[in-house]
PyMOL Python script that loads the backbone (N, CA, C, O; Angstrom):
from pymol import cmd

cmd.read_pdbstr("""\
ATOM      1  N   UNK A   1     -20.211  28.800  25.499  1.00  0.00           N
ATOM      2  CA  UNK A   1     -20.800  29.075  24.222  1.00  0.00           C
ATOM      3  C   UNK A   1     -20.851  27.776  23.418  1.00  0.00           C
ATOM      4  O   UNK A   1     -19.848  27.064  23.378  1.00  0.00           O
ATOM      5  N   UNK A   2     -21.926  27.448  22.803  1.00  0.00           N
ATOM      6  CA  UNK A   2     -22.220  25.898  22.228  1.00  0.00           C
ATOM      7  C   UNK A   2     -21.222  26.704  20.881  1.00  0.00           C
ATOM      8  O   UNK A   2     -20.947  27.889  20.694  1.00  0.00           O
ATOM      9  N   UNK A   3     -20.830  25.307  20.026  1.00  0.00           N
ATOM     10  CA  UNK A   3     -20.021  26.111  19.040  1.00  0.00           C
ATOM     11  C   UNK A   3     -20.794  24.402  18.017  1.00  0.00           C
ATOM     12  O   UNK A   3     -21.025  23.274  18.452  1.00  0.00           O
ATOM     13  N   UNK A   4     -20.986  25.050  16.477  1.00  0.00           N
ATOM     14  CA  UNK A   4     -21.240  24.585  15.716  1.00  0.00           C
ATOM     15  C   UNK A   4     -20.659  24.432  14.396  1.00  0.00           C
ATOM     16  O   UNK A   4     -20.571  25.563  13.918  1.00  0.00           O
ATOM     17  N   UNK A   5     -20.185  23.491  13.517  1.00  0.00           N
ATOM     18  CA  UNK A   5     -19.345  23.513  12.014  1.00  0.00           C
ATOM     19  C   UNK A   5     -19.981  22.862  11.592  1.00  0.00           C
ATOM     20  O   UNK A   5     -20.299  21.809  12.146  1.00  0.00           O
ATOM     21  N   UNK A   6     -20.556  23.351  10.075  1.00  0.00           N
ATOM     22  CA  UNK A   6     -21.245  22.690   9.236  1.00  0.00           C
ATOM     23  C   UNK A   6     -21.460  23.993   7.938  1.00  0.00           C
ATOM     24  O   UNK A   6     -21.178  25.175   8.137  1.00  0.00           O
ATOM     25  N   UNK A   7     -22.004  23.454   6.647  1.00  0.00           N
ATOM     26  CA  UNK A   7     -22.243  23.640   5.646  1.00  0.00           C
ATOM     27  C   UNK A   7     -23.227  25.309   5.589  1.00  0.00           C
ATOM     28  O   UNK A   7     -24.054  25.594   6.455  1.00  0.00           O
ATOM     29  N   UNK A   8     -22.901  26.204   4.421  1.00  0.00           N
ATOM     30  CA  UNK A   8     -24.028  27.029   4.651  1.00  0.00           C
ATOM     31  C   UNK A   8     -25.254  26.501   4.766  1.00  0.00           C
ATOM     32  O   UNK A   8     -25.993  27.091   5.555  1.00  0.00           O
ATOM     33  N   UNK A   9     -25.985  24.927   3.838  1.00  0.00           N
ATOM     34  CA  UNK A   9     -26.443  24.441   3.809  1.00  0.00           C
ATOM     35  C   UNK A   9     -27.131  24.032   5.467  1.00  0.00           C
ATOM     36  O   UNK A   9     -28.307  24.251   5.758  1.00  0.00           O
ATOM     37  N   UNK A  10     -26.425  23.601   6.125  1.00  0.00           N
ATOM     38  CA  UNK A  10     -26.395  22.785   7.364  1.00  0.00           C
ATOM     39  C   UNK A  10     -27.192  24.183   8.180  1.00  0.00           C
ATOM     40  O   UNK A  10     -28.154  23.691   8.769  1.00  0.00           O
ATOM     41  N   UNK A  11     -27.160  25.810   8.452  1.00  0.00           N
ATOM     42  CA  UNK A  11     -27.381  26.177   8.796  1.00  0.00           C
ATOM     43  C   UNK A  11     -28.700  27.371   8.328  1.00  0.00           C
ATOM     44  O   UNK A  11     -28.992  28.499   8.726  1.00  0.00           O
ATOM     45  N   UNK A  12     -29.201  26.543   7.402  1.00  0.00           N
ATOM     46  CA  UNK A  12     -30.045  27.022   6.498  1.00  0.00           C
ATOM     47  C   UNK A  12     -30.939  27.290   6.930  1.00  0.00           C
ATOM     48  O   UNK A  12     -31.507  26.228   7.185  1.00  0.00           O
ATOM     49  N   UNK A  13     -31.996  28.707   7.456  1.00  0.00           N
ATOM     50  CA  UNK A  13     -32.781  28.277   8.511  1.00  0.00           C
ATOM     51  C   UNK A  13     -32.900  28.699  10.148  1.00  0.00           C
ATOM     52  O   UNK A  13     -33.963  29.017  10.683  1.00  0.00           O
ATOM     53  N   UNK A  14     -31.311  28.621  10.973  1.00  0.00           N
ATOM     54  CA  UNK A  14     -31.075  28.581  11.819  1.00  0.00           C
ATOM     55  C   UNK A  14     -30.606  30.170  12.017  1.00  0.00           C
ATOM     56  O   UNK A  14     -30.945  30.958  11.134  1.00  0.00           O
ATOM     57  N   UNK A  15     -29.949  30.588  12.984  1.00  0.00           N
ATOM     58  CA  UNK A  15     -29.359  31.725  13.291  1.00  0.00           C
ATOM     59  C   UNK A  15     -28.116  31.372  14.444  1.00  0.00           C
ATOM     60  O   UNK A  15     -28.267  30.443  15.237  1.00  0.00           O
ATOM     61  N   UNK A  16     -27.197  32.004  14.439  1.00  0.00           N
ATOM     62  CA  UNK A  16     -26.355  32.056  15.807  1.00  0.00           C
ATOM     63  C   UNK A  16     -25.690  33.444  15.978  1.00  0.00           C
ATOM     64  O   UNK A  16     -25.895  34.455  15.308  1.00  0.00           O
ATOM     65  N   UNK A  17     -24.976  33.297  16.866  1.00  0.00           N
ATOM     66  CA  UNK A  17     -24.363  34.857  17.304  1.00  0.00           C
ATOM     67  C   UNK A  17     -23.508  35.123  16.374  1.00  0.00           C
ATOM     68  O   UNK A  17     -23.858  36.122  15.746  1.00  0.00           O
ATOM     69  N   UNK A  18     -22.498  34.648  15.993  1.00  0.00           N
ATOM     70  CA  UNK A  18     -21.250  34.685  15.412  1.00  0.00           C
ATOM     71  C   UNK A  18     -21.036  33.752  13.765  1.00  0.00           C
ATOM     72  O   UNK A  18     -20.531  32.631  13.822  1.00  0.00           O
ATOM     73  N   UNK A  19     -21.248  34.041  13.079  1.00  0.00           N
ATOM     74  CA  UNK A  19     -20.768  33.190  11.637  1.00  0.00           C
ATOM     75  C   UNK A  19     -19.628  33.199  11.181  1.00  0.00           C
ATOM     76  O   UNK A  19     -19.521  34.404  10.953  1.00  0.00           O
ATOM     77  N   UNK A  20     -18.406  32.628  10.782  1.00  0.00           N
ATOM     78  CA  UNK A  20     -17.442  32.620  10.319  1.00  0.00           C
ATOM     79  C   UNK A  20     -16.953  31.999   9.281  1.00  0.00           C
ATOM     80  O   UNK A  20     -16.297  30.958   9.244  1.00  0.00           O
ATOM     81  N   UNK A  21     -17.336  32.751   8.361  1.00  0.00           N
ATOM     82  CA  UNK A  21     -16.936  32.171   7.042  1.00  0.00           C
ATOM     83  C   UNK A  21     -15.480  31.750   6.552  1.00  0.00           C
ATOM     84  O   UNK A  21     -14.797  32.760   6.723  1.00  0.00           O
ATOM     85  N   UNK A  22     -14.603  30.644   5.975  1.00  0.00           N
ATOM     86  CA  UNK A  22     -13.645  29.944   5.640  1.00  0.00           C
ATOM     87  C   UNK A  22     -13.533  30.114   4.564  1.00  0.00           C
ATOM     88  O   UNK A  22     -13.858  28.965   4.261  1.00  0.00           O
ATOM     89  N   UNK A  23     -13.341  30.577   3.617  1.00  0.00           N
ATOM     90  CA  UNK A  23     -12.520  30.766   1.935  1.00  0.00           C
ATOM     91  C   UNK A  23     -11.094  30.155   1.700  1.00  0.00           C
ATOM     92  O   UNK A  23     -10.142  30.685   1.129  1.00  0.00           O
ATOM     93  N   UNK A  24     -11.200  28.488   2.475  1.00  0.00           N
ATOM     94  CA  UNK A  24      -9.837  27.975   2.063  1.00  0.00           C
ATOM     95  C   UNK A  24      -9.584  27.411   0.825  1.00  0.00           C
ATOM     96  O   UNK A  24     -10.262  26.408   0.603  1.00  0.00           O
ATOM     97  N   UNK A  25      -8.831  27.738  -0.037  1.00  0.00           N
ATOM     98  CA  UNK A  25      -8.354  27.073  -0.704  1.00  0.00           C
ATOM     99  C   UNK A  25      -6.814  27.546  -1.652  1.00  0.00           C
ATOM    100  O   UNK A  25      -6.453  28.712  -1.812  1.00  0.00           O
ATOM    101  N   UNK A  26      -6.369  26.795  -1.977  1.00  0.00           N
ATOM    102  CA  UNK A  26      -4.504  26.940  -2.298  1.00  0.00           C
ATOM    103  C   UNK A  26      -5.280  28.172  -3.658  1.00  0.00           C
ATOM    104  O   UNK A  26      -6.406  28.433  -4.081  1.00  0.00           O
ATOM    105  N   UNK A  27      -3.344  28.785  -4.008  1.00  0.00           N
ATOM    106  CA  UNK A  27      -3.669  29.430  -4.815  1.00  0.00           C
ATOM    107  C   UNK A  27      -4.055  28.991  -6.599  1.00  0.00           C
ATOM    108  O   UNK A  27      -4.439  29.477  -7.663  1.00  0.00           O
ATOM    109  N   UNK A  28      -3.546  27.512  -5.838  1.00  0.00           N
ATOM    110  CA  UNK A  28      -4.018  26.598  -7.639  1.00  0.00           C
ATOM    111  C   UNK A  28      -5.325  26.104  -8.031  1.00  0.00           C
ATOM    112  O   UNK A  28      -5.644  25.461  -9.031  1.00  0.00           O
ATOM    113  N   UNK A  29      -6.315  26.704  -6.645  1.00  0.00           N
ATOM    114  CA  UNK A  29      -7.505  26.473  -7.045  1.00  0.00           C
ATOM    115  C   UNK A  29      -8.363  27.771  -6.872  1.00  0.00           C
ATOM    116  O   UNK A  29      -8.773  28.099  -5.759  1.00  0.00           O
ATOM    117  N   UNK A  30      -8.588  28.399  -7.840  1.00  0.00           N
ATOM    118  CA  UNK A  30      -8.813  29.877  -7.830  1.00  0.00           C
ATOM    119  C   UNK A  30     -10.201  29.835  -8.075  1.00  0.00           C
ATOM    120  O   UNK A  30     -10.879  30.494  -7.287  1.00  0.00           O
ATOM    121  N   UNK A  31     -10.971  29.048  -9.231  1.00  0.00           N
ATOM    122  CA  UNK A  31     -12.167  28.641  -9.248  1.00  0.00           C
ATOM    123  C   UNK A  31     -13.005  28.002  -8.280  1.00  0.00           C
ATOM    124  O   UNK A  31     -14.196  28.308  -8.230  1.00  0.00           O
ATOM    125  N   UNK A  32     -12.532  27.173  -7.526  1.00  0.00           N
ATOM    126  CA  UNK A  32     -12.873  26.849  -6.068  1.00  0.00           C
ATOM    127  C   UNK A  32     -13.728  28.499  -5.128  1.00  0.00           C
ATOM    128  O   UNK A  32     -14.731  28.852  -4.508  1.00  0.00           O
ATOM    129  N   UNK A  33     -12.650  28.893  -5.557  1.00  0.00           N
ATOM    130  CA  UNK A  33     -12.873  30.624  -4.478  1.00  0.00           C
ATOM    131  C   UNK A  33     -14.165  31.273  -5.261  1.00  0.00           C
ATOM    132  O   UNK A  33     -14.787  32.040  -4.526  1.00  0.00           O
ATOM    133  N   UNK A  34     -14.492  31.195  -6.052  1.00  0.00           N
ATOM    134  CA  UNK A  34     -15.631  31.925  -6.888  1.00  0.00           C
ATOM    135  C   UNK A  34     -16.687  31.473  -6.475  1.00  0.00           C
ATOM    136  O   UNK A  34     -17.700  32.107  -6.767  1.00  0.00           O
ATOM    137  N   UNK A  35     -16.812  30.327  -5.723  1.00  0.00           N
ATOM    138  CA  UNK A  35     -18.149  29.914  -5.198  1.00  0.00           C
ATOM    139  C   UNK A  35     -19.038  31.238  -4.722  1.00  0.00           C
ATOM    140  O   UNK A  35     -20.034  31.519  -5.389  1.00  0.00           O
ATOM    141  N   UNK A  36     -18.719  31.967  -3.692  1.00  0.00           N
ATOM    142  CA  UNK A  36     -19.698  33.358  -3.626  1.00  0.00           C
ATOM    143  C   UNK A  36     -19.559  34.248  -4.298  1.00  0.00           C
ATOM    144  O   UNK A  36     -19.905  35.217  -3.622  1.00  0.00           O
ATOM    145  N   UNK A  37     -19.184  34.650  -5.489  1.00  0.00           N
ATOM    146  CA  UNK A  37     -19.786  35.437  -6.422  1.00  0.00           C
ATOM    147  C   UNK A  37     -20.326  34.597  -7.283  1.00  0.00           C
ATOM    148  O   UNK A  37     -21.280  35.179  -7.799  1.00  0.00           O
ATOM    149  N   UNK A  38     -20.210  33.509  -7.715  1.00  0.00           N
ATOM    150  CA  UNK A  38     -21.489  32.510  -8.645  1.00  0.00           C
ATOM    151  C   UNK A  38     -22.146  32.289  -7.887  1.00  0.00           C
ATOM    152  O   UNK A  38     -22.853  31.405  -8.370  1.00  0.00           O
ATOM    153  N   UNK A  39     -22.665  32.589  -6.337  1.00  0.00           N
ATOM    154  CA  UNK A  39     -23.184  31.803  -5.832  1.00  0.00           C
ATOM    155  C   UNK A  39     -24.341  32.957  -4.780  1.00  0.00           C
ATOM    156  O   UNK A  39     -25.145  32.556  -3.938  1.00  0.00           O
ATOM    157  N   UNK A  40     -24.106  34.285  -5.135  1.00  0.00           N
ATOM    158  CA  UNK A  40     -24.831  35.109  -3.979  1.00  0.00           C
ATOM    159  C   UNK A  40     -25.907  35.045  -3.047  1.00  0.00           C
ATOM    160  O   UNK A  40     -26.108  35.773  -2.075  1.00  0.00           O
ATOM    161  N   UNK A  41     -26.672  33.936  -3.531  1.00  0.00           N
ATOM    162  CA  UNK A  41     -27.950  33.180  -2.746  1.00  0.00           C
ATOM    163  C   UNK A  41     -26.953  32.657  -1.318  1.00  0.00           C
ATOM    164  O   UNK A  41     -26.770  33.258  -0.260  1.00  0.00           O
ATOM    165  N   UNK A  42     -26.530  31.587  -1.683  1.00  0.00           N
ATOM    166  CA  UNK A  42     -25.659  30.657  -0.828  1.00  0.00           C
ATOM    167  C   UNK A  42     -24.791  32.020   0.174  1.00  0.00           C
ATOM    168  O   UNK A  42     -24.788  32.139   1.399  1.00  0.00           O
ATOM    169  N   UNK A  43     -24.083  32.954  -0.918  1.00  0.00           N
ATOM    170  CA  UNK A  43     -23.574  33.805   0.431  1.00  0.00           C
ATOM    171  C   UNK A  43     -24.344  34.451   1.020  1.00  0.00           C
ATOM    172  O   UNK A  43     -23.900  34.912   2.071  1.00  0.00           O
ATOM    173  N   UNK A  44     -25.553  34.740   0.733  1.00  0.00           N
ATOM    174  CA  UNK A  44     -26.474  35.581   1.686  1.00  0.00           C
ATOM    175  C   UNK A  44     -26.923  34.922   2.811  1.00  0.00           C
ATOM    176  O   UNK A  44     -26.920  35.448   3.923  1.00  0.00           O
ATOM    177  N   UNK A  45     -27.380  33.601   2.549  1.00  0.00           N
ATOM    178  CA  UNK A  45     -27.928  32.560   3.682  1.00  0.00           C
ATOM    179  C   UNK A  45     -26.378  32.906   4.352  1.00  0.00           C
ATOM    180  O   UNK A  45     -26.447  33.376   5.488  1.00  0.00           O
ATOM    181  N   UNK A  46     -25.191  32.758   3.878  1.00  0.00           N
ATOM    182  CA  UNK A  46     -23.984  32.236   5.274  1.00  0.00           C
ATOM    183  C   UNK A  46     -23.692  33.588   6.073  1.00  0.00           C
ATOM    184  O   UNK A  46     -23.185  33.625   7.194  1.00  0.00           O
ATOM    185  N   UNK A  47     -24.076  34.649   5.348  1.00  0.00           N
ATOM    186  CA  UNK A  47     -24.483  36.375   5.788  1.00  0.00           C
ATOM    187  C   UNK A  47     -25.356  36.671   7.051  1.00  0.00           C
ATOM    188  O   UNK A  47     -24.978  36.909   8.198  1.00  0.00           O
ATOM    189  N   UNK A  48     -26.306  36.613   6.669  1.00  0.00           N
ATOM    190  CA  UNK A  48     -27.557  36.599   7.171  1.00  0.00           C
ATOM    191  C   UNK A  48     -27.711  35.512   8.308  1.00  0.00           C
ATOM    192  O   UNK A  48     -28.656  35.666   9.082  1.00  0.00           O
ATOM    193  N   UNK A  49     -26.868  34.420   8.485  1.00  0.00           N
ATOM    194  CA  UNK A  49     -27.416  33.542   9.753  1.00  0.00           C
ATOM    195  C   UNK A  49     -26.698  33.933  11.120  1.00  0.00           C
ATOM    196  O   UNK A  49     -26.878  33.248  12.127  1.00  0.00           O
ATOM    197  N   UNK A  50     -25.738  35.251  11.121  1.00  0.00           N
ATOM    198  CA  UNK A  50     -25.703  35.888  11.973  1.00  0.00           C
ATOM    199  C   UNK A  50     -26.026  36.918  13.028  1.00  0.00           C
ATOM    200  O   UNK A  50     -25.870  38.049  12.567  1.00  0.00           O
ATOM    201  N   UNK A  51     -26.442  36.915  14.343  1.00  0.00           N
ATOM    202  CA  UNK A  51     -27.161  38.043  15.185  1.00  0.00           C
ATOM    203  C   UNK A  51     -26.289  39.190  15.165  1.00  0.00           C
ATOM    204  O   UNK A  51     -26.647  40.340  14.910  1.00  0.00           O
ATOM    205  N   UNK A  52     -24.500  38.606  15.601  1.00  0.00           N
ATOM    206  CA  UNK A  52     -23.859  39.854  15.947  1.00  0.00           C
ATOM    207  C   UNK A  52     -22.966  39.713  15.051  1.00  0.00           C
ATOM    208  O   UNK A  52     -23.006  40.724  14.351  1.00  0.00           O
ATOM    209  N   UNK A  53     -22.313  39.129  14.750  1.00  0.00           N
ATOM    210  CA  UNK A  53     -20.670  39.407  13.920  1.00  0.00           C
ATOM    211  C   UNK A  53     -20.901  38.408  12.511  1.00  0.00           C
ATOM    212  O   UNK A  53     -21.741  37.531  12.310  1.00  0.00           O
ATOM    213  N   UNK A  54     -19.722  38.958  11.583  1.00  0.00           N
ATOM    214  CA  UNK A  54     -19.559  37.727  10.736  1.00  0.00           C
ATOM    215  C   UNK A  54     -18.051  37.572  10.198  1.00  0.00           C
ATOM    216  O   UNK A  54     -17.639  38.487   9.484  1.00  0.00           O
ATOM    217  N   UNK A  55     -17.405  36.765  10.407  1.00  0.00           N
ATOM    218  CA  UNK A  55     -16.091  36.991  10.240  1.00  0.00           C
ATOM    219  C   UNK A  55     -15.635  35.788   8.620  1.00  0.00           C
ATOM    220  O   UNK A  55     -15.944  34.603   8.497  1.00  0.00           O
ATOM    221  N   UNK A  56     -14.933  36.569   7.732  1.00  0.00           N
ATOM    222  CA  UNK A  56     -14.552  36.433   6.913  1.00  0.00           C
ATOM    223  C   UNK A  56     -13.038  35.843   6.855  1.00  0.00           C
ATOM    224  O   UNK A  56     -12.196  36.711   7.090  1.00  0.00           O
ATOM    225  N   UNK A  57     -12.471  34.436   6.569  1.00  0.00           N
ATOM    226  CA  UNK A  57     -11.130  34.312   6.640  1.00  0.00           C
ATOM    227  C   UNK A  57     -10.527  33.895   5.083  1.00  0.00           C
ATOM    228  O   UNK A  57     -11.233  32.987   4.645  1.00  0.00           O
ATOM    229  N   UNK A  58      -9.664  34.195   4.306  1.00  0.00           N
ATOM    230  CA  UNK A  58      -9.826  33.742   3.353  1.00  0.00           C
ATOM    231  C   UNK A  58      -8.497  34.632   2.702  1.00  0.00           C
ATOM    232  O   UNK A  58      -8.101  35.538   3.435  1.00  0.00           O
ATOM    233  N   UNK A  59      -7.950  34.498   1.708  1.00  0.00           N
ATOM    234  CA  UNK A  59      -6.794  34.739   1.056  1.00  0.00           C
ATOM    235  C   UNK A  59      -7.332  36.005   0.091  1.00  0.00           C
ATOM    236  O   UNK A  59      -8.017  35.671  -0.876  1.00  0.00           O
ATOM    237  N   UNK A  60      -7.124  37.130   0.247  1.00  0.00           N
ATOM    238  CA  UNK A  60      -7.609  38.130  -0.625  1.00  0.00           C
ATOM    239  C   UNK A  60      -7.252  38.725  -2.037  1.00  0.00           C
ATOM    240  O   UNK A  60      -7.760  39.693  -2.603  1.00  0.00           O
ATOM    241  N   UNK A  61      -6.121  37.787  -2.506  1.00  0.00           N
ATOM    242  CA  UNK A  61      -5.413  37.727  -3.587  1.00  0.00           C
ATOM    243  C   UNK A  61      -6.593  36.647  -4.331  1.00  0.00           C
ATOM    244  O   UNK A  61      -6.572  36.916  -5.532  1.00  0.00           O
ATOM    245  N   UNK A  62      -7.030  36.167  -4.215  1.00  0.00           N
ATOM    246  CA  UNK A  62      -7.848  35.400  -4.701  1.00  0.00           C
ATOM    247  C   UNK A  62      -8.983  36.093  -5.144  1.00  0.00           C
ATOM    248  O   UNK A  62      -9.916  35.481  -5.664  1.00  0.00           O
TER     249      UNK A  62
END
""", "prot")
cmd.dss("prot")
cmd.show_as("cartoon", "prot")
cmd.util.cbc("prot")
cmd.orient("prot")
């Protein structure tokens, strides 16, 4: 399986099987994490560039 890391940006366009979205950041940067709800365009493209799965990793206290 070719495997790819890059920007929602970077895959703007493209499609693959699997997307896996990263929501890292400490709990002292909480505004950091708001990027996809200020941002629902940007999360739809990182949504949407998947065929089969999309996996979400990210701290849910946030």
């Amino acid at each position: 399986m070719k495997k790819s890391i890059g920007t929602v940006h970077t895959f703007h366009g493209k499609e693959t099987t699997i997307v896996i979205i990263y929501l890292g950041v400490g709990e002292d940067h909480e505004g950091a994490a708001n990027w996809a709800s200020n941002s629902p365009d940007i999360l739809n493209v990182a949504v949407t560039r998947a065929k089969n799965r999309v996996i979400i990793v990210g701290n849910k206290k946030l």
